[in-house]
C-alpha atoms as an extended CHARMM CRD file, in Angstrom:
* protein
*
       103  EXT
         1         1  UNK       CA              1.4180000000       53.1160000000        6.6970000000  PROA      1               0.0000000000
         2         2  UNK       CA              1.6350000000       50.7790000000        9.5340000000  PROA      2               0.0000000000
         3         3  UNK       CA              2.8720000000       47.1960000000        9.8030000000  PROA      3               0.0000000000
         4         4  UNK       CA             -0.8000000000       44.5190000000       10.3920000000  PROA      4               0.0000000000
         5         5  UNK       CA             -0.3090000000       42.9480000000       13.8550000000  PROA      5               0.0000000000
         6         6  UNK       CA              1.1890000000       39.8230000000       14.2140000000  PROA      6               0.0000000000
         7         7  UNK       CA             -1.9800000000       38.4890000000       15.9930000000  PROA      7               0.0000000000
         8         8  UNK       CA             -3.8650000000       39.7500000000       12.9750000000  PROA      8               0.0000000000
         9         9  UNK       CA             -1.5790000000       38.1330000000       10.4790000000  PROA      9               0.0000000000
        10        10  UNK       CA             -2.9280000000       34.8630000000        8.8350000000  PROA      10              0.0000000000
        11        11  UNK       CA              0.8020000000       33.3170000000        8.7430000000  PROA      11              0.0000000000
        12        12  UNK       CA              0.1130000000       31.8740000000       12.1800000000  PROA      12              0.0000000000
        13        13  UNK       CA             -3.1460000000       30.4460000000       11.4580000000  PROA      13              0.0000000000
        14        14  UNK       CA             -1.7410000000       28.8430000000        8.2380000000  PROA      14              0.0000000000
        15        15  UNK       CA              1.5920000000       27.2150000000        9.6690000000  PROA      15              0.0000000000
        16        16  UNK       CA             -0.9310000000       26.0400000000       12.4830000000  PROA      16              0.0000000000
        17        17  UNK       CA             -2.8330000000       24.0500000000        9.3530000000  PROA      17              0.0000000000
        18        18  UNK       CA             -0.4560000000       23.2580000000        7.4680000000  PROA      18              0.0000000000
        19        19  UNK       CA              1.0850000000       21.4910000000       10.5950000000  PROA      19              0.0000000000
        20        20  UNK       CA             -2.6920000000       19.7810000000       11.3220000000  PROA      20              0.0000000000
        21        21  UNK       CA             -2.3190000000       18.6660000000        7.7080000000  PROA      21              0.0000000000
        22        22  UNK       CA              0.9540000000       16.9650000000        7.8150000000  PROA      22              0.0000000000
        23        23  UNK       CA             -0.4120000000       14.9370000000       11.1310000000  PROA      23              0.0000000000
        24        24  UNK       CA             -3.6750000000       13.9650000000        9.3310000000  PROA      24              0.0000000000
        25        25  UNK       CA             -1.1990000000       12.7250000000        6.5910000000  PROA      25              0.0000000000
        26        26  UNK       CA              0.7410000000       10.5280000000        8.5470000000  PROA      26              0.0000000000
        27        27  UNK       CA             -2.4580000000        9.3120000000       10.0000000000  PROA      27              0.0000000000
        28        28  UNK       CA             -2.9800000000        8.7060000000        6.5570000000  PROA      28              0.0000000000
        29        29  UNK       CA             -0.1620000000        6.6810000000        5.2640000000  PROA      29              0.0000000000
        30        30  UNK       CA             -0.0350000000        4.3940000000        8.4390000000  PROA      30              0.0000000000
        31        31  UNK       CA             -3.5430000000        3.5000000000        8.3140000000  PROA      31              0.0000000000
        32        32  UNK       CA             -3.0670000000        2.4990000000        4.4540000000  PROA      32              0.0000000000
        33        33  UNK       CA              0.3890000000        1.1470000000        4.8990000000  PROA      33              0.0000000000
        34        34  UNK       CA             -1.4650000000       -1.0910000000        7.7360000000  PROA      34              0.0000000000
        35        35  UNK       CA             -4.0800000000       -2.0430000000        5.0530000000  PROA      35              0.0000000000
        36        36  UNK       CA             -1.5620000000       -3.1190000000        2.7250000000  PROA      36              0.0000000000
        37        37  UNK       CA              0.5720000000       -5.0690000000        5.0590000000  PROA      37              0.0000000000
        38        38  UNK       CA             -2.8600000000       -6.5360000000        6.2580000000  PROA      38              0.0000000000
        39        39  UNK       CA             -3.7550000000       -7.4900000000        2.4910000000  PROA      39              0.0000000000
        40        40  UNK       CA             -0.3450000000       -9.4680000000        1.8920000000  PROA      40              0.0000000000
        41        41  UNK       CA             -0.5850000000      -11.0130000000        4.8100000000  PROA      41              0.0000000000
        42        42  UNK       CA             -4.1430000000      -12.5680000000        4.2620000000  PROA      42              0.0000000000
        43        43  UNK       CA             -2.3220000000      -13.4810000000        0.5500000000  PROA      43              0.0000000000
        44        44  UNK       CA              0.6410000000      -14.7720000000        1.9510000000  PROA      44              0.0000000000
        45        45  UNK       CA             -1.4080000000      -16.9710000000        4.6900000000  PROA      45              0.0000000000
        46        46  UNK       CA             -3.2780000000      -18.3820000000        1.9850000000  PROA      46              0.0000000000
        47        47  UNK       CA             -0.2700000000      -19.4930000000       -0.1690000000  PROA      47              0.0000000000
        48        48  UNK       CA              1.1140000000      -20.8950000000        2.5950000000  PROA      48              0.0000000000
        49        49  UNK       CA             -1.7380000000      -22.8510000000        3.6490000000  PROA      49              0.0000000000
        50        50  UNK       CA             -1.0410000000      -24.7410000000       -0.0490000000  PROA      50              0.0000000000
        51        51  UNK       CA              2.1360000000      -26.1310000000        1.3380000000  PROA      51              0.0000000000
        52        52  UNK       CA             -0.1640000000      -28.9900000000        2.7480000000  PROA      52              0.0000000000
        53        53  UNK       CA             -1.5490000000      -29.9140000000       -0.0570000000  PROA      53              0.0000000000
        54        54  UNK       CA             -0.2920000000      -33.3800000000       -0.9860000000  PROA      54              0.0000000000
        55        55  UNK       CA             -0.9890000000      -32.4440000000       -4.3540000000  PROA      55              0.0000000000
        56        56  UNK       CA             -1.3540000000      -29.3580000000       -5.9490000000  PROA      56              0.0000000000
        57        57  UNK       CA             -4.1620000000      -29.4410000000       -9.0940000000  PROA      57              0.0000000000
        58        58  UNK       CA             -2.5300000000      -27.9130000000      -12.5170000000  PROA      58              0.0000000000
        59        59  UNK       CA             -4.9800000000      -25.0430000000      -11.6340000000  PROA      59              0.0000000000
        60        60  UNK       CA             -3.2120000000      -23.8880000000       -8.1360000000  PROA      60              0.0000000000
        61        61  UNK       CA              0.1700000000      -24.2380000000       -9.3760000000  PROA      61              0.0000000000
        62        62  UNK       CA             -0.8360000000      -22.3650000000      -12.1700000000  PROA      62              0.0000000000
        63        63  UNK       CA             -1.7210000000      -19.7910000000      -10.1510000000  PROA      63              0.0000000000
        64        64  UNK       CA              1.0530000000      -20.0010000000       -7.8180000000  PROA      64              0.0000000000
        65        65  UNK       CA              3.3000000000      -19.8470000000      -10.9170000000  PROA      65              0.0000000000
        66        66  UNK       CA              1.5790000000      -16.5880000000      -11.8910000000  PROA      66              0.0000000000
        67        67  UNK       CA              1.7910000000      -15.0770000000       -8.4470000000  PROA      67              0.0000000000
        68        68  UNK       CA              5.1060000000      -15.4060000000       -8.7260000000  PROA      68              0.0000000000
        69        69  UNK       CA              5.7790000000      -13.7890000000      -11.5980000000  PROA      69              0.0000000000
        70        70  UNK       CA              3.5400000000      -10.8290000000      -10.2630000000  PROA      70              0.0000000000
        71        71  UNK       CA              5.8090000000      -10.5020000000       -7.9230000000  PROA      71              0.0000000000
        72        72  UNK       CA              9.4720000000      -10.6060000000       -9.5290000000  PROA      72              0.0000000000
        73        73  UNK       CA              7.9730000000       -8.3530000000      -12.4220000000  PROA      73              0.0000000000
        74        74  UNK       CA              6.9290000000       -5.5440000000      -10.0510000000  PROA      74              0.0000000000
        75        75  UNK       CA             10.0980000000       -2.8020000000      -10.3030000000  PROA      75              0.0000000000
        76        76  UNK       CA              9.9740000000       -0.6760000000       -7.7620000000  PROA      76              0.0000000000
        77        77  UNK       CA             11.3730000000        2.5280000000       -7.0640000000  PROA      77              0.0000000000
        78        78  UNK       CA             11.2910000000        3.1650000000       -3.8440000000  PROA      78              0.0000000000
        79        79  UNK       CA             13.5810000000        6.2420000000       -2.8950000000  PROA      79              0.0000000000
        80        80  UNK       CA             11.7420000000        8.2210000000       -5.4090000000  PROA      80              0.0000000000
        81        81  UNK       CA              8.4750000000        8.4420000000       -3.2340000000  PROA      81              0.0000000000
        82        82  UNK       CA              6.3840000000        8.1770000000       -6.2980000000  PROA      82              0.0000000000
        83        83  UNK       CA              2.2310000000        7.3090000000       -6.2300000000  PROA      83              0.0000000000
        84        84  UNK       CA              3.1370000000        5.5420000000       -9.1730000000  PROA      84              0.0000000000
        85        85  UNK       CA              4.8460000000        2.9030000000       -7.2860000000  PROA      85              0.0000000000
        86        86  UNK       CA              1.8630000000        2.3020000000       -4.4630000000  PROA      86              0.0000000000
        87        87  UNK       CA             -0.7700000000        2.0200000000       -7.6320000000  PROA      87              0.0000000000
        88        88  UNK       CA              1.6740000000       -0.5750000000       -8.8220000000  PROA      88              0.0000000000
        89        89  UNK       CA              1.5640000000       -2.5690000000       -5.7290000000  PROA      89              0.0000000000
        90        90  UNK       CA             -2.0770000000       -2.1730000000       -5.2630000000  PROA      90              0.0000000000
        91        91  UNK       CA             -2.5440000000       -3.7840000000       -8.4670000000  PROA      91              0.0000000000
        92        92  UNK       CA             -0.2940000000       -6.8860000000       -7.9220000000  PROA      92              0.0000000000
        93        93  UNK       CA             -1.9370000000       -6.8940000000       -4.5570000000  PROA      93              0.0000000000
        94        94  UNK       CA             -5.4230000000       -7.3430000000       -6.1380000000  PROA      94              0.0000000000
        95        95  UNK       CA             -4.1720000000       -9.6460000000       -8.8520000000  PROA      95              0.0000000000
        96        96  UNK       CA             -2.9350000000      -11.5560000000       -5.9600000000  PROA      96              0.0000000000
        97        97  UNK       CA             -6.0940000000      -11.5580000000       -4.0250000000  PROA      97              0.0000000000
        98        98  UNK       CA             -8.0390000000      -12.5800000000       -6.4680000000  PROA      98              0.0000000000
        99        99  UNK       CA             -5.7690000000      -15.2960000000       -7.8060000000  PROA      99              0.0000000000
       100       100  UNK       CA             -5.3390000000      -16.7160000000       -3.7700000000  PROA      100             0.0000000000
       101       101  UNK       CA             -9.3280000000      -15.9970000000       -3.3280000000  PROA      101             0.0000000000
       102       102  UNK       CA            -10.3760000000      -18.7540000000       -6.0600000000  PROA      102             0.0000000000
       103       103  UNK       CA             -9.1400000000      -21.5830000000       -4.1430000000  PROA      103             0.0000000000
């Protein structure tokens, strides 16, 4: 019985992918952490474009009000790397956007 060669051996091949996976993931997360930062920015912009409002209607601060509580409601868990935790954002995010998008 002889040993396959090393040339012949699919371990190479494999580390070589698994390695072109892990770059295609971190192409990954930066291009949707850069959509998410992008997202609460274009939120945050609009909230603070309401600071020169004389008077805000019952409606905005409403709104603003439950923005707010969007926010200090979301518990985050950061250090355990969980998917859970960017679905939760994405849904205050899009709560957000759509409360900042009806003004």
């Amino acid at each position: 019985m002889h040993a396959t060669p090393p040339e012949a051996s699919p371990i190479k091949s494999l580390v070589e992918e698994l390695e072109t996976l892990r770059q295609g993931f971190r192409q990954c997360l930066r291009a949707y952490a850069a959509s998410v930062e992008e997202s609460l920015q274009r939120v945050q912009t609009a909230v603070l474009s309401q600071q020169k409002v004389r008077k805000l209607s019952p409606e905005k601060t409403r709104d603003l009000r439950d923005m707010l509580a969007l926010c200090r409601n979301l518990n985050l868990k950061p250090e355990k790397g969980r998917r859970k935790d960017l679905r939760k954002v994405e849904a205050v995010l899009e709560e957000l956007r759509l409360l900042s998008q009806a003004w």
